[in-house]
N, CA, C and O atoms as CSV, one atom per row, in Angstrom:
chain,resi,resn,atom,element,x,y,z
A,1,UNK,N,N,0.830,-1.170,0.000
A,1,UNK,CA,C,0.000,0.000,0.000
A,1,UNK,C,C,0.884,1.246,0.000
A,1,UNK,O,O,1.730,1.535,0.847
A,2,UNK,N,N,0.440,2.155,-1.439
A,2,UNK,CA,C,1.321,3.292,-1.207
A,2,UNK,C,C,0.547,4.597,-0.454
A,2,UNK,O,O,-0.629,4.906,-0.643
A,3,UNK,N,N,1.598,5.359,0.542
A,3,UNK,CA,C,1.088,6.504,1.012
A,3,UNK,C,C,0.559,7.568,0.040
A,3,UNK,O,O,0.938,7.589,-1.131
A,4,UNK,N,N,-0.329,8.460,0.541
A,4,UNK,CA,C,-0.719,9.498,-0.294
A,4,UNK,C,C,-0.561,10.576,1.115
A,4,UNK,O,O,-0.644,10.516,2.342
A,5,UNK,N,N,-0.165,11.969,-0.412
A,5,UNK,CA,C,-0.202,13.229,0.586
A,5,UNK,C,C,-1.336,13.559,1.241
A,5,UNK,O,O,-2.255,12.879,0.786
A,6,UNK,N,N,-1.790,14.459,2.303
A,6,UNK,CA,C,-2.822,15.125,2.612
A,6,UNK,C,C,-2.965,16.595,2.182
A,6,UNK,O,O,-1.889,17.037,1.779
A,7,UNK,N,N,-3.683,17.229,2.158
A,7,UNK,CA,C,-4.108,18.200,2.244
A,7,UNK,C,C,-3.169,19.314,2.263
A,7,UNK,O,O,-2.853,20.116,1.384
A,8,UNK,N,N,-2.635,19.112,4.003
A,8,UNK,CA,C,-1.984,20.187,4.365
A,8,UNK,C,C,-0.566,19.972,4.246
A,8,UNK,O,O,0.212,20.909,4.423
A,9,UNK,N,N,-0.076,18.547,3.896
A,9,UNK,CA,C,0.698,18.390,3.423
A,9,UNK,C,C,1.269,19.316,2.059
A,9,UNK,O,O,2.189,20.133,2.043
A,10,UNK,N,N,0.644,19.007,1.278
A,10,UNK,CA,C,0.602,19.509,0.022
A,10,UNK,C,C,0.874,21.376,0.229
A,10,UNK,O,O,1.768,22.104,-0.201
A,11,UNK,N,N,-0.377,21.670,1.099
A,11,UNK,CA,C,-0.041,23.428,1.221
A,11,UNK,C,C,1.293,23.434,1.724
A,11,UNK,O,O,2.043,24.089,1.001
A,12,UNK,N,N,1.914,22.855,2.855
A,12,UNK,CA,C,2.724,23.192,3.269
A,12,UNK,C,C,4.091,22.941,2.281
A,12,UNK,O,O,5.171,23.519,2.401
A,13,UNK,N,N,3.759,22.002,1.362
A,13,UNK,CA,C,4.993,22.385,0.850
A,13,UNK,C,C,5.255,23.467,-0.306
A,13,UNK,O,O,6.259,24.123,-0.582
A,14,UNK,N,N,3.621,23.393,-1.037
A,14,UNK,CA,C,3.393,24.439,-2.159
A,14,UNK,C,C,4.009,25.885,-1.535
A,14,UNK,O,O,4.545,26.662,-2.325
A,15,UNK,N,N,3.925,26.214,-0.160
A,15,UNK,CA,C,4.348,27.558,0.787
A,15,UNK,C,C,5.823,27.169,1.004
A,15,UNK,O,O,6.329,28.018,1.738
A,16,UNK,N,N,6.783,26.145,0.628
A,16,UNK,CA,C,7.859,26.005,0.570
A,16,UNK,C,C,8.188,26.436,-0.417
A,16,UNK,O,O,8.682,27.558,-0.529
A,17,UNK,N,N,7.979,25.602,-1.406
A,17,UNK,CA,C,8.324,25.772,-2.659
A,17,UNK,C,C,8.725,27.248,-3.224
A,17,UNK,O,O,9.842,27.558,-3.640
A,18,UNK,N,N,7.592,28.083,-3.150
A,18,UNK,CA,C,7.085,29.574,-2.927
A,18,UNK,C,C,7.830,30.297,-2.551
A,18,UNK,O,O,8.164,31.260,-3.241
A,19,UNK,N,N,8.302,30.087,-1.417
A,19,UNK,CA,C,9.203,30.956,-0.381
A,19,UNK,C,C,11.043,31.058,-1.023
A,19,UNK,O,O,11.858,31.980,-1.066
A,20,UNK,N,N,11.083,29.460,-1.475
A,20,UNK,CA,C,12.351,29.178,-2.018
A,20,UNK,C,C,12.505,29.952,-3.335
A,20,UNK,O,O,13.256,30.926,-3.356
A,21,UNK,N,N,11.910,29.616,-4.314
A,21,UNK,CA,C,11.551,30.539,-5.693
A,21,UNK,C,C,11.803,31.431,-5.886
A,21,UNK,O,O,12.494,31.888,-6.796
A,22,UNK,N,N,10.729,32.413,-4.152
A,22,UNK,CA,C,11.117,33.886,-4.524
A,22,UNK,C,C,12.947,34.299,-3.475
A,22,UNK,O,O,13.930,35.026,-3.616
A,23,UNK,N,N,12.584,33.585,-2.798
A,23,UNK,CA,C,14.309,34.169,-2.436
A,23,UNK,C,C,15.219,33.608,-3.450
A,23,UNK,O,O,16.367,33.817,-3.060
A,24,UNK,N,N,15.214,32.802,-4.920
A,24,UNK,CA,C,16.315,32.729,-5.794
A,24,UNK,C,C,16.373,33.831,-6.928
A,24,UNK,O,O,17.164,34.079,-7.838
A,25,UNK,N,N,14.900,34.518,-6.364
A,25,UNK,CA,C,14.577,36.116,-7.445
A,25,UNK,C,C,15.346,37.342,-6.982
A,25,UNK,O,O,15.444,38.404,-7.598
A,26,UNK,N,N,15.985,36.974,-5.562
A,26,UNK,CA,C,16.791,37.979,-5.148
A,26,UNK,C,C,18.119,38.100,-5.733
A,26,UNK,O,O,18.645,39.204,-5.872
A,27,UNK,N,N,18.704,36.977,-6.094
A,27,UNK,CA,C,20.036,37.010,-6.392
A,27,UNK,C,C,19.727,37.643,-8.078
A,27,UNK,O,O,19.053,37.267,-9.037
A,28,UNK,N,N,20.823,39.029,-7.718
A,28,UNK,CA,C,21.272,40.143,-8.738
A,28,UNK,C,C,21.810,38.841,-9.882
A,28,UNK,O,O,20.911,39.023,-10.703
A,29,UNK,N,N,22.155,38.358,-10.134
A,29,UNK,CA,C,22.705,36.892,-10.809
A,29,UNK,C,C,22.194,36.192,-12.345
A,29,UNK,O,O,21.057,35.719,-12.322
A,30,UNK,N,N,22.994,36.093,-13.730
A,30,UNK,CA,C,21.990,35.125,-14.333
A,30,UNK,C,C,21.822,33.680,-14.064
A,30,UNK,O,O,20.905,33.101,-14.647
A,31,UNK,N,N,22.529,33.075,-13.319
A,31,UNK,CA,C,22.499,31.841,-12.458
A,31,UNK,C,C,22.320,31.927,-10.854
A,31,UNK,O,O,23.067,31.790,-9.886
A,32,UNK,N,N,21.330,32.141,-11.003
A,32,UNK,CA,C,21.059,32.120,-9.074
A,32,UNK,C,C,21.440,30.694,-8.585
A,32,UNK,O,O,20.915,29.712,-9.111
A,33,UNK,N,N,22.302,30.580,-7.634
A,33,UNK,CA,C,22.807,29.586,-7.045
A,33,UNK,C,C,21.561,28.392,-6.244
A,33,UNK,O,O,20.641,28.539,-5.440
A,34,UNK,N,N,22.080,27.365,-6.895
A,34,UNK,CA,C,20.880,26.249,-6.053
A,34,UNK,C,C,19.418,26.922,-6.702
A,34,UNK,O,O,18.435,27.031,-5.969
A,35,UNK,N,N,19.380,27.303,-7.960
A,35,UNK,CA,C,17.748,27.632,-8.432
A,35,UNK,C,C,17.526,26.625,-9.334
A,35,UNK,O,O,18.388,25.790,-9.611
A,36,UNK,N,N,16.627,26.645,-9.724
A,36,UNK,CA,C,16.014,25.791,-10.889
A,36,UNK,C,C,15.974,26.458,-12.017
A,36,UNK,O,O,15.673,25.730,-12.964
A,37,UNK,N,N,16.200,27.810,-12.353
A,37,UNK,CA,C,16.486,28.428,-13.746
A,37,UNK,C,C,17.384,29.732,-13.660
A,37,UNK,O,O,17.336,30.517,-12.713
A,38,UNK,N,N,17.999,29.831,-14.483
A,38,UNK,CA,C,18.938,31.018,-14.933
A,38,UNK,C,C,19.464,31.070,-16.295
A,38,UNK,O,O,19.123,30.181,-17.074
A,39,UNK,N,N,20.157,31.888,-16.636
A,39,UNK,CA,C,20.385,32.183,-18.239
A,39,UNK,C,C,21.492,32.466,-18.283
A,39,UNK,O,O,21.983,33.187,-17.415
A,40,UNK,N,N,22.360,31.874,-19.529
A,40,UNK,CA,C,23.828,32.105,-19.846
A,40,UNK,C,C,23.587,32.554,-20.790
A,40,UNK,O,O,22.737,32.084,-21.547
A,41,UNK,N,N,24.526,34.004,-21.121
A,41,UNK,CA,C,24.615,35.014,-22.228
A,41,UNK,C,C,25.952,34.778,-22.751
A,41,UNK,O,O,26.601,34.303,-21.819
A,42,UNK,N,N,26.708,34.884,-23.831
A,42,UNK,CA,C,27.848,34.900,-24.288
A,42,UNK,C,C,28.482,36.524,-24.478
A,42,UNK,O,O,29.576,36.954,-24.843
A,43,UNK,N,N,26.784,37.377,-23.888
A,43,UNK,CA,C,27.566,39.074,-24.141
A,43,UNK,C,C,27.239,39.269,-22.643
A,43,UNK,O,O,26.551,38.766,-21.755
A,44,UNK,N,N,28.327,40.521,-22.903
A,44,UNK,CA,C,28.653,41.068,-21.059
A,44,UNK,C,C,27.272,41.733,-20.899
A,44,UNK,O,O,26.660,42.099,-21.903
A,45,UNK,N,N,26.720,41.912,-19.547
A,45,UNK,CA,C,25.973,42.719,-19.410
A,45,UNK,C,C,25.979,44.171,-18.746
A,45,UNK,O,O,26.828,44.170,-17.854
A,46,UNK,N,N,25.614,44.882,-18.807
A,46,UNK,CA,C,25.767,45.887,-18.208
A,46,UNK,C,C,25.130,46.335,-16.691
A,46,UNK,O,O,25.852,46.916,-15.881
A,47,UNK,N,N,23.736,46.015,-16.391
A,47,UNK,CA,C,23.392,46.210,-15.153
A,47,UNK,C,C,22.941,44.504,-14.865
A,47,UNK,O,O,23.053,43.511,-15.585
A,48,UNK,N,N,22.417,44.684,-13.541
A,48,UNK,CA,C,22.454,42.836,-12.706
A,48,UNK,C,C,21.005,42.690,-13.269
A,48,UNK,O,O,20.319,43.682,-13.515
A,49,UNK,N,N,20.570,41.422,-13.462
A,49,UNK,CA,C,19.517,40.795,-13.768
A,49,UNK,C,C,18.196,40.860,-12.672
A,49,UNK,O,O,18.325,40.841,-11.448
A,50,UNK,N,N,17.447,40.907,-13.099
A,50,UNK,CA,C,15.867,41.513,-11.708
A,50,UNK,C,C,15.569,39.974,-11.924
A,50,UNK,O,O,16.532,39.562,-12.572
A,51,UNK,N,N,14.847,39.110,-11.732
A,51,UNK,CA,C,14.612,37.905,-12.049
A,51,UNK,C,C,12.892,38.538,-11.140
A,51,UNK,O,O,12.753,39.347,-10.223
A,52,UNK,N,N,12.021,37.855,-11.797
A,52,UNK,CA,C,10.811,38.006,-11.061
A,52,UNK,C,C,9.919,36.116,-11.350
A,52,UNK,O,O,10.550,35.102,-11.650
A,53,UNK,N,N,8.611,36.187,-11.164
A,53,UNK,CA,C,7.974,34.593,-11.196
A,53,UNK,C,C,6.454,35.346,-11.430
A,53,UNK,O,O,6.060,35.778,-10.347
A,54,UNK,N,N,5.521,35.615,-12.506
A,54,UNK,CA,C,4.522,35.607,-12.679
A,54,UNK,C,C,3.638,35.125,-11.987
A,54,UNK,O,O,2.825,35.851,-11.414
A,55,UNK,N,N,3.614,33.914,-11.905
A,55,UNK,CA,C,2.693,32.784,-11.459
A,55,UNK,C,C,3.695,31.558,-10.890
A,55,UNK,O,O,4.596,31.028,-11.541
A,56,UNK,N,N,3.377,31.301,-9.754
A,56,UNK,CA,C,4.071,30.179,-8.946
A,56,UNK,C,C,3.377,28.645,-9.481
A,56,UNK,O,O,2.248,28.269,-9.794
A,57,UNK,N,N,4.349,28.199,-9.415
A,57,UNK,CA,C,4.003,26.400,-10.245
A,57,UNK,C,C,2.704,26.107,-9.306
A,57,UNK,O,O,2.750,26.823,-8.306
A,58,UNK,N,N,1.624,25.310,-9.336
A,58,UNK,CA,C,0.891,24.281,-8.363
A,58,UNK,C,C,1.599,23.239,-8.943
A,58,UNK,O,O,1.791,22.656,-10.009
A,59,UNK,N,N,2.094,23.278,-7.037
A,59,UNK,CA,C,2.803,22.145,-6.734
A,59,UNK,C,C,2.050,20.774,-6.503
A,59,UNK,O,O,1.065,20.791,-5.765
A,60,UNK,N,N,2.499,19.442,-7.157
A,60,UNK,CA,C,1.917,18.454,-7.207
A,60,UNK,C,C,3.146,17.517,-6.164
A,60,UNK,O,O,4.339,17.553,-6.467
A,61,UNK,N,N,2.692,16.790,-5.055
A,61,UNK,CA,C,3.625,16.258,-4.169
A,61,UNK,C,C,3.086,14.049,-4.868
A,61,UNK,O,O,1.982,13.538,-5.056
A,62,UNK,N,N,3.882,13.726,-4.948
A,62,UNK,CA,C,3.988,12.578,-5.456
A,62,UNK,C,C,4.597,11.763,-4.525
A,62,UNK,O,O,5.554,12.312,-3.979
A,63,UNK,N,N,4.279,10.212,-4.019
A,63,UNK,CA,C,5.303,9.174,-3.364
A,63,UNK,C,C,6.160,8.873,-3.958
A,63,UNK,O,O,5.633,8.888,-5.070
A,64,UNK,N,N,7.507,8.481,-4.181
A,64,UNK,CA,C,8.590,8.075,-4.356
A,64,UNK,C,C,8.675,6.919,-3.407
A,64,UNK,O,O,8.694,7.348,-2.254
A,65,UNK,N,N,8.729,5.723,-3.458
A,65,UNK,CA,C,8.744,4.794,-2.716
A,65,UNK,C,C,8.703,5.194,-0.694
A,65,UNK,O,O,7.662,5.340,-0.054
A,66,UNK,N,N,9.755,5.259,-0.266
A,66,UNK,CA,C,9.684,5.956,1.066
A,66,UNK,C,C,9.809,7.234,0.994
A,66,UNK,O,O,9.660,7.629,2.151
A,67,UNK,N,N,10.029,8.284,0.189
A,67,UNK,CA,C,9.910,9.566,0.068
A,67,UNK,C,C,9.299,10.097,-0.791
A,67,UNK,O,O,8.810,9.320,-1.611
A,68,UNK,N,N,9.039,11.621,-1.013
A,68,UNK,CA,C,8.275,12.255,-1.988
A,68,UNK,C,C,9.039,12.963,-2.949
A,68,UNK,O,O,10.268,13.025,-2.990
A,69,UNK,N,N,8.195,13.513,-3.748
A,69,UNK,CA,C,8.709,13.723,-5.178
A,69,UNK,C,C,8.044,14.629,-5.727
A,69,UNK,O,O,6.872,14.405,-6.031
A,70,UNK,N,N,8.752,16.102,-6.030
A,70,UNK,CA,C,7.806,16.980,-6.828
A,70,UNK,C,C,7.987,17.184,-8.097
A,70,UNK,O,O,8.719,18.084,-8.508
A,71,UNK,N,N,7.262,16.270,-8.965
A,71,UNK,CA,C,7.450,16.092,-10.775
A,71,UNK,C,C,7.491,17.658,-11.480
A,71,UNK,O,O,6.767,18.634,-11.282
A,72,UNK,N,N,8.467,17.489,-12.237
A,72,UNK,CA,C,8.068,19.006,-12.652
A,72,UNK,C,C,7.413,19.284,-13.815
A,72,UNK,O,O,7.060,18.221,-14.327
A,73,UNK,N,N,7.095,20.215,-14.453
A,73,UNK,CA,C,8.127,21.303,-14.699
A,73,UNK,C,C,8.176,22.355,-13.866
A,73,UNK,O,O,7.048,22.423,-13.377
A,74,UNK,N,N,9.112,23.556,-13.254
A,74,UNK,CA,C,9.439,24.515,-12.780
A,74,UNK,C,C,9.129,25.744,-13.081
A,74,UNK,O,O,9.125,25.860,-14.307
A,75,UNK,N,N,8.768,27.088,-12.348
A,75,UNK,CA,C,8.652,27.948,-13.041
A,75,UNK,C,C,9.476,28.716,-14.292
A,75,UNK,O,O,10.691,28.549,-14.187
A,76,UNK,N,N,9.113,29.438,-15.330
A,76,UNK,CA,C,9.721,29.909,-16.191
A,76,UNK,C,C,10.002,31.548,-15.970
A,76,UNK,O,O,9.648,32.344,-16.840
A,77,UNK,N,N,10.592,31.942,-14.877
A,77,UNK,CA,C,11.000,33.335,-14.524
A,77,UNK,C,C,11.282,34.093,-15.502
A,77,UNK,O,O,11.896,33.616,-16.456
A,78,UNK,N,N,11.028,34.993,-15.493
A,78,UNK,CA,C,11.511,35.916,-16.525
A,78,UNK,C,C,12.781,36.875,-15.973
A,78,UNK,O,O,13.201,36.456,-14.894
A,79,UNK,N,N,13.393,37.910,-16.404
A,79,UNK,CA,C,14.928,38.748,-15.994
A,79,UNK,C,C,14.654,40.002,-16.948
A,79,UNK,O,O,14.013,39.845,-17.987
A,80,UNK,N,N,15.170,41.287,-16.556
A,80,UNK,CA,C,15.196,42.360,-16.919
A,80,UNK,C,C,16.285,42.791,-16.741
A,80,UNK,O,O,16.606,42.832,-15.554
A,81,UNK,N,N,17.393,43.323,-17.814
A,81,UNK,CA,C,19.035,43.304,-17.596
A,81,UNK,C,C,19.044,44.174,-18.941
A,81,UNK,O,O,18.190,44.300,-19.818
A,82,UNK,N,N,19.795,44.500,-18.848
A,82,UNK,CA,C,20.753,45.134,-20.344
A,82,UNK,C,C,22.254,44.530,-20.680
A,82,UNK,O,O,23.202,44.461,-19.898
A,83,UNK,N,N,22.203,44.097,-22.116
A,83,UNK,CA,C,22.780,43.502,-22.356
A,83,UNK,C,C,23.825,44.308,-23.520
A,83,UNK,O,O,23.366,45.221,-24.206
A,84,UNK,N,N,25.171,43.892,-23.645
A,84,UNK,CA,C,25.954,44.821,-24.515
A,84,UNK,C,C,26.729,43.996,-25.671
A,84,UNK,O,O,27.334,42.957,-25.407
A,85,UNK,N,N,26.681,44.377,-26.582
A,85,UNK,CA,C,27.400,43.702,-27.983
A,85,UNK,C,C,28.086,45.208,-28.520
A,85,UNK,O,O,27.626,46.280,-28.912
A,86,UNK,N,N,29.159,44.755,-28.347
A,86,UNK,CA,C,30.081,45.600,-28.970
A,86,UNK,C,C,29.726,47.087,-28.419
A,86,UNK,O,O,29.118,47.154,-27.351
A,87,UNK,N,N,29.964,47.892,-28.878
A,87,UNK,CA,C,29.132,49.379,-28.533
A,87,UNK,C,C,27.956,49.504,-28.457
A,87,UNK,O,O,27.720,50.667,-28.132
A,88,UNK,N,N,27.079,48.949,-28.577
A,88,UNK,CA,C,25.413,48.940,-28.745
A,88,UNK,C,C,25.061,48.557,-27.040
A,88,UNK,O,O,25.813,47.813,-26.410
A,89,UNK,N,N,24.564,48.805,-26.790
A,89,UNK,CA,C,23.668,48.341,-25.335
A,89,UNK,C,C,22.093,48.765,-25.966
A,89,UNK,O,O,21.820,49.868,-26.440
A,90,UNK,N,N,20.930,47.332,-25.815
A,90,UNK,CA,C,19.861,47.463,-25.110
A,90,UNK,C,C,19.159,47.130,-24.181
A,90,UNK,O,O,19.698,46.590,-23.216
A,91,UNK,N,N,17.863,47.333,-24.193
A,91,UNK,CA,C,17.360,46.802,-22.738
A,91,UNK,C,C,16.859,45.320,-23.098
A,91,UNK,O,O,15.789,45.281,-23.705
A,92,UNK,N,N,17.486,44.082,-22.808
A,92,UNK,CA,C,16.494,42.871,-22.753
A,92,UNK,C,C,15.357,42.325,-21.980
A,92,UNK,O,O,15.631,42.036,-20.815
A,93,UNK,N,N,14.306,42.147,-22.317
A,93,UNK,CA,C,12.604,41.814,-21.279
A,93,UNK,C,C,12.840,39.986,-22.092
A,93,UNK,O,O,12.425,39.712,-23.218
A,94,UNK,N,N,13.488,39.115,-21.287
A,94,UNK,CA,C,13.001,37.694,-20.880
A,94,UNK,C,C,14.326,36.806,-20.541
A,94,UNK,O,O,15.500,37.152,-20.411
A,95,UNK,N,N,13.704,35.545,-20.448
A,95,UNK,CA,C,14.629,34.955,-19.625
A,95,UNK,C,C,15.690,34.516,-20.784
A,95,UNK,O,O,16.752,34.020,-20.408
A,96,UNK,N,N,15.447,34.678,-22.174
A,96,UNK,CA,C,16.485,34.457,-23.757
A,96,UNK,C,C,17.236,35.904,-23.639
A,96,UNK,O,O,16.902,36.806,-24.408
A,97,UNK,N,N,18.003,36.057,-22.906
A,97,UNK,CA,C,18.577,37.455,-22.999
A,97,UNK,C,C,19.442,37.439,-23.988
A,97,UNK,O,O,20.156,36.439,-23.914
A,98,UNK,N,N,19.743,38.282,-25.099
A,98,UNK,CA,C,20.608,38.683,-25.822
A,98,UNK,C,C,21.404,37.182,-26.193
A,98,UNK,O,O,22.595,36.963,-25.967
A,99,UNK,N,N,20.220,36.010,-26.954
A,99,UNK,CA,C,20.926,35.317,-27.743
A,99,UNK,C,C,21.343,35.490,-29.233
A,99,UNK,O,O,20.865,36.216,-30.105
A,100,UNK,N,N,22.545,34.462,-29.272
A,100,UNK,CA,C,23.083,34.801,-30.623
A,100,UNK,C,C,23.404,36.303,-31.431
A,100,UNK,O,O,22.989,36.662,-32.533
A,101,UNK,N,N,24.103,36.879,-30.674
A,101,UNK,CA,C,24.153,38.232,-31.058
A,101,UNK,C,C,23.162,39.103,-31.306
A,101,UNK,O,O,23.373,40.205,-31.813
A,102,UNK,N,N,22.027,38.685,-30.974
A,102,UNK,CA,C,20.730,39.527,-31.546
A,102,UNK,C,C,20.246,40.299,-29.824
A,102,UNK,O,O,20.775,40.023,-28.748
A,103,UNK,N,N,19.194,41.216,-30.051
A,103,UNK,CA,C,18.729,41.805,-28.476
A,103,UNK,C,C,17.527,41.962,-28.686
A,103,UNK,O,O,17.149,42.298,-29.808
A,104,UNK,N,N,16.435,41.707,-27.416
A,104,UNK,CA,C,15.356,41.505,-27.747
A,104,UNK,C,C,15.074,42.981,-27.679
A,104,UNK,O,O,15.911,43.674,-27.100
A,105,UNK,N,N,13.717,43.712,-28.332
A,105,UNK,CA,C,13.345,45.299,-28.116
A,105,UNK,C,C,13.486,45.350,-26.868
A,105,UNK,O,O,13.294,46.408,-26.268
């Protein structure tokens, strides 16, 4: 017989989850340390990355034989940074910052 979550199980970790997320939105960073998403640019940037979360995942808590398991997918944060190619600087709006030499409006 496999266990199932409860209820408050579930909130309590969805209010984990949550809490963790937004403190990896703090780090100025395009790789926030220990996060589940960040972005590698091949151009320098000029100011630090804002990282924000629209909408927080609903979290689904799953058994894993004696432990649990939260299947993903993860949120898709978005970042607000300026990015620089050569003499040009613009402003980039998403988490594809300034790929392939190109900049988003």
């Amino acid at each position: 017989m496999q266990t199932q979550p409860t209820e408050e199980f579930v909130r309590v970790v969805q209010e984990r989850v949550e809490e963790f997320l937004e403190e990896c939105t703090t780090q100025r960073v395009l790789l926030p340390t220990a996060c589940p998403f960040g972005f590698e640019v091949d151009h320098r940037i000029t100011t630090e990355p804002e990282w924000s979360i629209a909408r927080h995942p609903s979290v689904e808590v799953a058994p894993d034989g004696a432990h649990w398991q939260i299947p993903r997918p993860m949120p898709s944060p978005t970042s607000t940074s300026t990015c620089s190619r050569s003499s040009t600087a613009r402003s980039c709006r998403s988490a594809r910052m300034c790929p392939s030499g190109s900049t988003a409006p």
